[in-house]
C-alpha positions as CSV (number, residue, x, y, z in Angstrom):
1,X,0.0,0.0,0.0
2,X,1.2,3.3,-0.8
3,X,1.9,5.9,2.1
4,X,1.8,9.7,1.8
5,X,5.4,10.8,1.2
6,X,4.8,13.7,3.8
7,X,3.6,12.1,6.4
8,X,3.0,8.2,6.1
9,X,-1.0,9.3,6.2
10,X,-3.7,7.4,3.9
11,X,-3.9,8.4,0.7
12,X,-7.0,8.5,-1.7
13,X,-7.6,8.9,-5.5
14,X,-10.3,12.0,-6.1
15,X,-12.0,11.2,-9.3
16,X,-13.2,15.0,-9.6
17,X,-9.5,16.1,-9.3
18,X,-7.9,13.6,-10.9
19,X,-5.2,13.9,-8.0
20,X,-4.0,11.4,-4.9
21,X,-5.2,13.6,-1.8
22,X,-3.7,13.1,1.9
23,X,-6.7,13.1,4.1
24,X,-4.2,13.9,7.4
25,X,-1.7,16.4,6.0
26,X,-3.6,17.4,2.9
27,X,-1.2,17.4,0.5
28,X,-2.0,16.7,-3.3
29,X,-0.2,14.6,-5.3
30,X,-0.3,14.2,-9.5
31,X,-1.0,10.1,-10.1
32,X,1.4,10.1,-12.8
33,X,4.3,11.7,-10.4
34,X,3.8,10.5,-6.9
35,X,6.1,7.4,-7.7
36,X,9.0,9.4,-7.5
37,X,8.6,10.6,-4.0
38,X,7.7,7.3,-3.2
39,X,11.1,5.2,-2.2
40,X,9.4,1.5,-2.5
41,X,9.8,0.6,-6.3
42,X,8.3,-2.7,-6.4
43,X,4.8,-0.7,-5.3
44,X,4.8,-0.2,-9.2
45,X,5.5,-3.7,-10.5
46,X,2.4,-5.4,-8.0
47,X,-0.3,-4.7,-6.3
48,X,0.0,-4.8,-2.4
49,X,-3.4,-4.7,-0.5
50,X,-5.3,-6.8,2.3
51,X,-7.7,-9.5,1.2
52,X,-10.8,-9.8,3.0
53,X,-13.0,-13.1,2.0
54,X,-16.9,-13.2,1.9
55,X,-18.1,-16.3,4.5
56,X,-21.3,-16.6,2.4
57,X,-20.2,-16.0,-0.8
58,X,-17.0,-17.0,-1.2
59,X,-16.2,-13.5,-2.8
60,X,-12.4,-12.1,-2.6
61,X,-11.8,-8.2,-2.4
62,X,-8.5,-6.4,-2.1
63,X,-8.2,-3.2,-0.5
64,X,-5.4,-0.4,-1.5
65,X,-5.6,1.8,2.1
66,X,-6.2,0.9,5.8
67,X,-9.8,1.1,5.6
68,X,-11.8,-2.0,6.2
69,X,-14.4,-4.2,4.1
70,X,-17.8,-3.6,6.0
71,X,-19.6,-6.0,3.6
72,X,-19.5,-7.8,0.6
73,X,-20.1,-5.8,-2.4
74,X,-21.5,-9.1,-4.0
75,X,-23.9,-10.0,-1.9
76,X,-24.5,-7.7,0.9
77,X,-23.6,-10.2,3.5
78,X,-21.7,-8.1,6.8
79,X,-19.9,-11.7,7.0
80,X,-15.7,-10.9,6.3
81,X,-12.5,-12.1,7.1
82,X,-9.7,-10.3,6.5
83,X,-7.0,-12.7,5.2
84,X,-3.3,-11.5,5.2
85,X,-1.4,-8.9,3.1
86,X,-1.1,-10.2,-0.2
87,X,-0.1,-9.3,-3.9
88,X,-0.7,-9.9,-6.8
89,X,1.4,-8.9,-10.5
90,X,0.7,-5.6,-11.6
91,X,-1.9,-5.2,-14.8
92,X,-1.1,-3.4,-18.1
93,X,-3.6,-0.8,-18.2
94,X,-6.2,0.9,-15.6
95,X,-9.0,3.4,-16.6
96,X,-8.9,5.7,-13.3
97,X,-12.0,6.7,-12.0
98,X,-13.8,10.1,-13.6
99,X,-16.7,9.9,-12.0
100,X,-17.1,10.2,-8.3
101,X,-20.1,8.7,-6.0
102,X,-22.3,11.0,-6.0
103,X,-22.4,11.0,-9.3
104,X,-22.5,7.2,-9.4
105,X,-25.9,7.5,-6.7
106,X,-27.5,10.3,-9.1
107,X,-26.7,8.6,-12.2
108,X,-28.7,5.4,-10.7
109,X,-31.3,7.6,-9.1
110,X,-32.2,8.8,-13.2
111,X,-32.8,5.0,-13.6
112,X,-34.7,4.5,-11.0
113,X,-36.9,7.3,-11.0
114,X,-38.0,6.6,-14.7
115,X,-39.1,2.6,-13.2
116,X,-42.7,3.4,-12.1
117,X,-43.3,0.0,-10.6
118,X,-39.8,-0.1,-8.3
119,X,-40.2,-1.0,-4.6
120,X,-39.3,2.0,-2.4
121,X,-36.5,0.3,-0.7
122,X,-34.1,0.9,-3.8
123,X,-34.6,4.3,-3.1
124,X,-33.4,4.6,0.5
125,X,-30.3,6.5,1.2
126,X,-29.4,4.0,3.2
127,X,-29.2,1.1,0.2
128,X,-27.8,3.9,-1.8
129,X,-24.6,4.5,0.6
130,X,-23.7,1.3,0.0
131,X,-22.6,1.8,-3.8
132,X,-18.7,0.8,-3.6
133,X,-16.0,1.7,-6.0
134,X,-14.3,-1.6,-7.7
135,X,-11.8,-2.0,-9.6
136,X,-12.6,-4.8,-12.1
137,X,-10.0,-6.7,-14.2
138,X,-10.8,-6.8,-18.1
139,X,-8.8,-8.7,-20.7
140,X,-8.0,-6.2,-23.2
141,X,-8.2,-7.8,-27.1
142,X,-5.8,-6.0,-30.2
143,X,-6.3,-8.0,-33.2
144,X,-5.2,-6.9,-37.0
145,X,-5.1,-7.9,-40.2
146,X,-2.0,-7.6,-42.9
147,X,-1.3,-8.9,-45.7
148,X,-3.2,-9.2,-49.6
149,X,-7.1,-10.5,-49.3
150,X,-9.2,-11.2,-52.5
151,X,-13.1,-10.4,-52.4
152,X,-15.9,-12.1,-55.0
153,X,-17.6,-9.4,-56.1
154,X,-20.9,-9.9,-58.4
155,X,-22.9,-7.1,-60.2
156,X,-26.3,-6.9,-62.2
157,X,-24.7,-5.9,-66.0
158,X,-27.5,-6.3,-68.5
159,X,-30.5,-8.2,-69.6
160,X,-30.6,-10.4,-72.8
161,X,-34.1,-12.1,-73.9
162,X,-35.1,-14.0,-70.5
163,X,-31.5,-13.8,-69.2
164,X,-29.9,-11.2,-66.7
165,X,-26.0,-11.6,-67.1
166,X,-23.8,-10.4,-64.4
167,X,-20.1,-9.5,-64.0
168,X,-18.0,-11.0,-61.4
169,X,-15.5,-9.4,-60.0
170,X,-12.0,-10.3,-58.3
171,X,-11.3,-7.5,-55.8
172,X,-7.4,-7.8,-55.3
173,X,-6.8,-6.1,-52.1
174,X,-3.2,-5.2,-49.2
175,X,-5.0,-4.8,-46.4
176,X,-3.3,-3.4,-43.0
177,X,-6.1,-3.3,-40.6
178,X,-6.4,-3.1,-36.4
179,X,-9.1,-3.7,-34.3
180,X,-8.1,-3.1,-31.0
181,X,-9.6,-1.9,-27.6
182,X,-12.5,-5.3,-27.6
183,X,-12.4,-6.0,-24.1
184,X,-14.2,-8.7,-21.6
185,X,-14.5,-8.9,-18.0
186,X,-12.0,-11.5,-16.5
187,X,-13.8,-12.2,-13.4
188,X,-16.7,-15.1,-13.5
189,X,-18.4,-13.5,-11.1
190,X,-19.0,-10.9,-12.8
191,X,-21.2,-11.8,-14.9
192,X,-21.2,-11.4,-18.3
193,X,-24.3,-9.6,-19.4
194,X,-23.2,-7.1,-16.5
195,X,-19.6,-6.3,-18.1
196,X,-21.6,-5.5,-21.0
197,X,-24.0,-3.3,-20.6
198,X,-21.7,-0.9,-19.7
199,X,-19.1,-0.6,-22.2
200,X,-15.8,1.5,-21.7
201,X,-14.1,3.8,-23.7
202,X,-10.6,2.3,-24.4
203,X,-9.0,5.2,-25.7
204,X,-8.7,6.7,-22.2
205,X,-6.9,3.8,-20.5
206,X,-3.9,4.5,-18.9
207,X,-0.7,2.9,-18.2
208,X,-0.8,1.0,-15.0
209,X,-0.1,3.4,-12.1
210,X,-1.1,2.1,-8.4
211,X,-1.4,5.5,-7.2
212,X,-4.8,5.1,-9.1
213,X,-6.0,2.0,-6.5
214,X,-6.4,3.7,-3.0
215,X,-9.8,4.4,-1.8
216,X,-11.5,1.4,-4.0
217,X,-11.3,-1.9,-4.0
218,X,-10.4,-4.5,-6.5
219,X,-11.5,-7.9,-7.5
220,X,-9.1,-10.7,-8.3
221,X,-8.9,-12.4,-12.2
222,X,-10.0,-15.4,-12.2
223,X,-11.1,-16.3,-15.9
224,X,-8.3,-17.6,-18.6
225,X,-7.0,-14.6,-20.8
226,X,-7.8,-17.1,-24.2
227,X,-11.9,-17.5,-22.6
228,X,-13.0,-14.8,-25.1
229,X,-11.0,-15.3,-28.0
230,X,-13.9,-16.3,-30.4
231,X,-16.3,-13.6,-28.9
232,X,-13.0,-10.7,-30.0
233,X,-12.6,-12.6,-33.0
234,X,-16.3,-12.5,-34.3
235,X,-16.9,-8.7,-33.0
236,X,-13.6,-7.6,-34.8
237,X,-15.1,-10.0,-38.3
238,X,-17.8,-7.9,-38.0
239,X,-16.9,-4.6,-37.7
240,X,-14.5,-5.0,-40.8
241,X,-17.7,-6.2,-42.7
242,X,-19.8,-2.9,-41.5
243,X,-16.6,-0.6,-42.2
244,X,-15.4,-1.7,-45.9
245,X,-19.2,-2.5,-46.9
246,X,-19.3,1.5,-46.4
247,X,-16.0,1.6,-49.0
248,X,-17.3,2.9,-52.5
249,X,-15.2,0.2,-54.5
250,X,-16.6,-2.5,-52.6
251,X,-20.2,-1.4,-53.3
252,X,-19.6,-0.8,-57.1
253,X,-18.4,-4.0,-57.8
254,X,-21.3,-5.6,-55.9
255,X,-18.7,-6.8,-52.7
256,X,-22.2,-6.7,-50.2
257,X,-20.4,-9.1,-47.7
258,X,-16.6,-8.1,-47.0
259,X,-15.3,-9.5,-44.1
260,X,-11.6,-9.8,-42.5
261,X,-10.0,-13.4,-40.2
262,X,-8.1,-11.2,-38.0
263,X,-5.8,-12.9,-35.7
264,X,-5.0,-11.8,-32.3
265,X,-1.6,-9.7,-31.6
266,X,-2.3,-9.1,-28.5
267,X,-3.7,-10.0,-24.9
268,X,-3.4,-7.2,-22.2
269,X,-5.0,-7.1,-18.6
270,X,-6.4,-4.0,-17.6
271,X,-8.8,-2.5,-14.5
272,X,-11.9,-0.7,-14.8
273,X,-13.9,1.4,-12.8
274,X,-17.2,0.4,-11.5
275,X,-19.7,1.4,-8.8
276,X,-21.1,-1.9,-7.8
277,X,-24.4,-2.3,-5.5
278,X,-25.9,-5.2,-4.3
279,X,-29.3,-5.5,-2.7
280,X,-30.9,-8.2,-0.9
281,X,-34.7,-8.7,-1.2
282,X,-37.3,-8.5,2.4
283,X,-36.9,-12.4,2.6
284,X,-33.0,-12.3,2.1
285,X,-33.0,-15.1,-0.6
286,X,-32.3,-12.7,-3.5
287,X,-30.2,-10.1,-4.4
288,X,-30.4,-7.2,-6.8
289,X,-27.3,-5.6,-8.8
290,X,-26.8,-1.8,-9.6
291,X,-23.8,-1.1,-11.5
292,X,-22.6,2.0,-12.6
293,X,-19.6,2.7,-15.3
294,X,-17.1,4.9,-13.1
295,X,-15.8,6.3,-16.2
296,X,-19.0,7.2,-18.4
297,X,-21.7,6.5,-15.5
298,X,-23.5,4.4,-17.7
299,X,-26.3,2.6,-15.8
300,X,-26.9,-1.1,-15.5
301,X,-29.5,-2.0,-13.0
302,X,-31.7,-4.9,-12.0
303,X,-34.8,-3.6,-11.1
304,X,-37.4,-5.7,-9.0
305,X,-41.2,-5.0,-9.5
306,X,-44.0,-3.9,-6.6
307,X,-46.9,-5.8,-7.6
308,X,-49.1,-3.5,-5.2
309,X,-47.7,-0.5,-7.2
310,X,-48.5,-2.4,-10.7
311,X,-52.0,-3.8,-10.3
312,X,-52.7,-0.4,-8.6
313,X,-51.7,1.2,-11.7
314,X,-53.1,-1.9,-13.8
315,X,-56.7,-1.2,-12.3
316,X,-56.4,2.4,-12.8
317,X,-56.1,1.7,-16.4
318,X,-58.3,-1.1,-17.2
319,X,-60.8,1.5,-15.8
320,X,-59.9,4.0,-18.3
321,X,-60.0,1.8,-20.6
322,X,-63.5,0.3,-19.7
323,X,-65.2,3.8,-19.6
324,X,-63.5,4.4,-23.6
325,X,-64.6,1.1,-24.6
326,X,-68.1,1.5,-23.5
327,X,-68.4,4.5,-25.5
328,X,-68.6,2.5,-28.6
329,X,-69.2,-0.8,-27.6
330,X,-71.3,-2.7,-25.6
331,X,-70.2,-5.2,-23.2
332,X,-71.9,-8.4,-23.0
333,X,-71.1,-12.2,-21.1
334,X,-70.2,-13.3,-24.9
335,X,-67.6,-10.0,-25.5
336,X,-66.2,-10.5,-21.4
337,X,-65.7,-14.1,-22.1
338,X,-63.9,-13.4,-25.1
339,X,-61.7,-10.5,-23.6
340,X,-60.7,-12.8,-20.5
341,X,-59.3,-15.2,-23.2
342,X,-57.7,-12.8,-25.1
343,X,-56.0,-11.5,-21.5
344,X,-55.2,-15.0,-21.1
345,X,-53.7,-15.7,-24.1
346,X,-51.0,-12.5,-24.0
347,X,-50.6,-13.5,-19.8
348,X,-49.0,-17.2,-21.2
349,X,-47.1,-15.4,-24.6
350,X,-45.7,-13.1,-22.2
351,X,-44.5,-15.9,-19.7
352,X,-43.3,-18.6,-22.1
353,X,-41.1,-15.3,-23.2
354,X,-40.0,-14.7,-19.5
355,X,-39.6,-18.2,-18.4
356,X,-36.7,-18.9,-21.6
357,X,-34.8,-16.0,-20.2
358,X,-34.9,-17.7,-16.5
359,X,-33.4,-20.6,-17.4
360,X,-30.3,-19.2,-19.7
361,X,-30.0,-17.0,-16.8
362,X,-29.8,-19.6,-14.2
363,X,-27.6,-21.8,-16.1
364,X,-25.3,-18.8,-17.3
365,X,-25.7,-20.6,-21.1
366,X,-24.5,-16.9,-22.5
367,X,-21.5,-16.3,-19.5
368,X,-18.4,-17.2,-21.0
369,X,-16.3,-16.1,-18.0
370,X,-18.9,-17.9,-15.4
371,X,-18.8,-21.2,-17.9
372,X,-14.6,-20.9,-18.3
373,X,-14.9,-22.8,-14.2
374,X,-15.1,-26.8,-14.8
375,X,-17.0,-27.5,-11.9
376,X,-19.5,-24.7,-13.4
377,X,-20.0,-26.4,-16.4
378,X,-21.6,-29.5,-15.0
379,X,-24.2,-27.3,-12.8
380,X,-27.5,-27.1,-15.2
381,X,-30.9,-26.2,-13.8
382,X,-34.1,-26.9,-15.7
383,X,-36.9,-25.0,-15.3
384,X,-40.1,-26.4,-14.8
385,X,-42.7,-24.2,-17.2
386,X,-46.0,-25.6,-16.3
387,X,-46.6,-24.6,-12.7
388,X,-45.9,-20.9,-14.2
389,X,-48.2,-20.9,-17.2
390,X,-51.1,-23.0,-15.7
391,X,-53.3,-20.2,-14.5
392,X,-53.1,-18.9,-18.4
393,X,-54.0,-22.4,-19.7
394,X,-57.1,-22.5,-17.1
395,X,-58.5,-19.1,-17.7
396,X,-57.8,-19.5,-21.8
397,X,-60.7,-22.7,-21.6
398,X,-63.3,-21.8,-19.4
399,X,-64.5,-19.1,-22.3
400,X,-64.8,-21.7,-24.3
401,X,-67.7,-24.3,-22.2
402,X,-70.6,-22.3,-22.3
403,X,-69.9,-21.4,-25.9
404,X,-69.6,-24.9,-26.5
405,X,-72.5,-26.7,-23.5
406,X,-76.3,-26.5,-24.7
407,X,-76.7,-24.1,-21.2
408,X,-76.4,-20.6,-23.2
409,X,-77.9,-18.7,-19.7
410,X,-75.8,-15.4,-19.2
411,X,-75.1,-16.4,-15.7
412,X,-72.7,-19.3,-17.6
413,X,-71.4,-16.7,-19.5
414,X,-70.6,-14.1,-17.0
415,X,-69.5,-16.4,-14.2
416,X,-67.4,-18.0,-16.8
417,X,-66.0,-14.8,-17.9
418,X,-65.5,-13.7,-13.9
419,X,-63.6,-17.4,-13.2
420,X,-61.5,-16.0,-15.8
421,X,-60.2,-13.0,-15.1
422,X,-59.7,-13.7,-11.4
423,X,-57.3,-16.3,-13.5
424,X,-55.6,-13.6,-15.2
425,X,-55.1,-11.3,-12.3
426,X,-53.3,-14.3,-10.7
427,X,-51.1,-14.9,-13.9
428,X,-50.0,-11.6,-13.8
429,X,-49.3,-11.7,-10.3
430,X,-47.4,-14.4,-11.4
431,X,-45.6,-12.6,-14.5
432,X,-44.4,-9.9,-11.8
433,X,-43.0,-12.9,-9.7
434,X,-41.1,-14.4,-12.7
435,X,-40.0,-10.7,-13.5
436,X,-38.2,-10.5,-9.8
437,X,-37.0,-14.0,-11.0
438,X,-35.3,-12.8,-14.0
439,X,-33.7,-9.9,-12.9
440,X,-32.2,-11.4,-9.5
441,X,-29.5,-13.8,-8.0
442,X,-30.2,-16.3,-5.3
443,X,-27.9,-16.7,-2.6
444,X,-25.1,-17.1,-2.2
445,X,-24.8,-16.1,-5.3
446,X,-21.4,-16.1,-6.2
447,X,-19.9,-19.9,-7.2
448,X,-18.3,-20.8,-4.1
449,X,-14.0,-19.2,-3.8
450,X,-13.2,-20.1,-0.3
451,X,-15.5,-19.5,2.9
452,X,-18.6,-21.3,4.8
453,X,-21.8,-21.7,2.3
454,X,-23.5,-22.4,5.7
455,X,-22.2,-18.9,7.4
């Protein structure tokens, strides 16, 4: 850990100053010139911090300063040890942070706000406080392309009696072309959908400088540098295809599909800035992420729904609606039956849709960094569809007896059409439950890294 050179005080990075600040002596340092006044060299070549280990989760943070780990940032659990000092080899690259947490906590609050149906307690200055500052290790990708590439080209020429002819085209090309700056997240439990959603400008990163670390924490790599070779591959394939399609030569000659093999040059570790938030649920079996980009305070957020505030909402609408309708319409047991269906029907559409997401998401099918663990590969949970969509199946057929019994009374009809809905209402109760389902994480959430599952 780095000491101030004045006085052996803490030191912190302010991302509003872009300056290492004493909080005893308050002296100011500039990042890029404190290691000079600093005597201990090999500060610069690792990173030297105390490692604190999650009981529940199993999750691993480093701090950079003397202050300590409170709770995990992964899963909110109060539950750490703090291990010994320990390092680790320095990265290539950091992006420092540029936004500070306030702005992380107003950036989210934007979100938030805009999320009508969002239980209250994601709102609380007290879940808010707990927004920490992580450093997060991404494999950086540089890929390029040199050397002569020939493109089949094919062009509409002329037509001759009940023929079109064509010309095709050899495009003889010396292409020198990068791709760099693709970049992946290298923890697996960070997941990948997370890492994401937030990309990071590249073009700012910096050369490693530890004087960058104090005040945050950091998570450890844990995820093979080659795990995302394929993905960097493919993205760098395409953008060659959108970038030369937009080449004149290529378009005249009928070259619609140009696309480049790169190969990789190069494979570089970096650390990126994010605000990371984790929020348990009233029954403390889920937990909800927030994560903000420290550099762009981009917004990624899972956000829970209150069913209370959605059928409150729901009812005031359906109201509304009912009033507008009857305007031109008029309702009858035949029309109510045929509107419960039709409620049904878009209920189990709707569910079938969320119930596919569930089950990639529980088996991390689209994680390359969670599904780069062995023992993670072999964990695959199925998820049973029909105690979900029944309700919708139920309230679809009862329309459908009186239309179809030799009873045609409108007491059928209407207590038909009343079974129905009272169906519906229930499936969307249900669709709000599979909603909360989808955008959480049971705990412990994190694949286990050390610590008591039973803590």
């Amino acid at each position: 850990m780095i000491k101030c050179p004045n006085c052996t005080g803490e030191l912190n990075f302010d991302p509003k100053a872009t300056k290492v600040t004493c909080e005893y002596c308050g002296s100011t340092f500039d990042p890029k010139e404190l290691n000079a006044k600093v005597k201990k060299s090999k500060e610069v070549e690792t990173i030297e911090g105390k490692s604190y280990t999650c009981t529940q989760c199993g999750a691993t943070l480093m701090t950079f300063d003397d202050t300590a780990v409170t709770f995990c940032s992964y899963c909110g659990s109060q539950a750490m040890i703090e291990q010994n000092m320990v390092k680790q080899n320095k990265p290539d690259f950091i992006i420092p942070f540029k936004k500070d947490k306030n702005d992380c906590i107003e950036a989210y609050k934007r979100v938030v706000n805009k999320a009508l149906f969002t239980p209250k307690s994601l709102k609380d200055t007290a879940t808010l406080e707990k927004f920490r500052g992580i450093y997060m290790p991404y494999c950086i990708y540089d890929l390029e392309y040199k050397g002569k590439k020939v493109f089949d080209g094919s062009r509409y020429s002329h037509r001759s009696g009940d023929y079109k002819i064509y010309n095709d085209y050899k495009l003889h090309t010396d292409i020198d072309s990068h791709c760099n700056g693709v970049s992946y997240d290298m923890s697996s439990t960070f997941y990948d959908d997370y890492s994401q959603a937030i990309p990071f400008n590249t073009k700012e990163k910096e050369a490693f400088n530890p004087n960058y670390l104090p005040g945050y924490y950091a998570d450890k790599p844990d995820v093979p540098l080659e795990t995302y070779d394929k993905m960097a591959l493919g993205v760098a394939k395409s953008e060659s295809k959108k970038y030369l399609s937009k080449e004149s030569k290529f378009a005249s000659h009928g070259c619609y599909n140009p696309m480049l093999d790169y190969y990789i040059k190069s494979r570089s570790v970096a650390l990126y800035p994010i605000y990371f938030l984790a929020i348990r649920d009233k029954q403390e079996k889920n937990v909800y992420y927030a994560i903000v980009n420290g550099q762009t305070g981009k917004v990624a957020a899972d956000l829970p729904v209150s069913f209370s505030k959605y059928i409150i909402s729901s009812l005031i609408l359906a109201v509304i609606i009912f009033l507008l309708i009857n305007w031109n319409l008029v309702v009858n047991p035949i029309v109510l039956c045929g509107f419960a269906a039709v409620m049904a029907f878009i209920s189990l559409a709707m569910s079938i849709s969320q119930l596919s997401a569930i089950e990639k998401k529980k088996n991390h099918s689209e994680d390359a960094g969670f599904m780069s663990k062995e023992e993670n590969v072999k964990k695959k949970e199925k998820v049973h569809g029909f105690k979900y969509v029944y309700k919708q199946i139920i309230a679809m057929m009862i329309p459908l007896f009186p239309v179809f019994s030799a009873i045609a009374d409108d007491e059928i009809f209407y207590g038909a059409a009343i079974i129905s809905l009272i169906l519906v209402l229930l499936s969307f109760r249900a669709l709000v439950n599979e909603h909360n389902i989808l955008v959480s994480n049971k705990l412990p959430q994190l694949e286990k890294r050390g610590g008591d599952e039973n803590a």
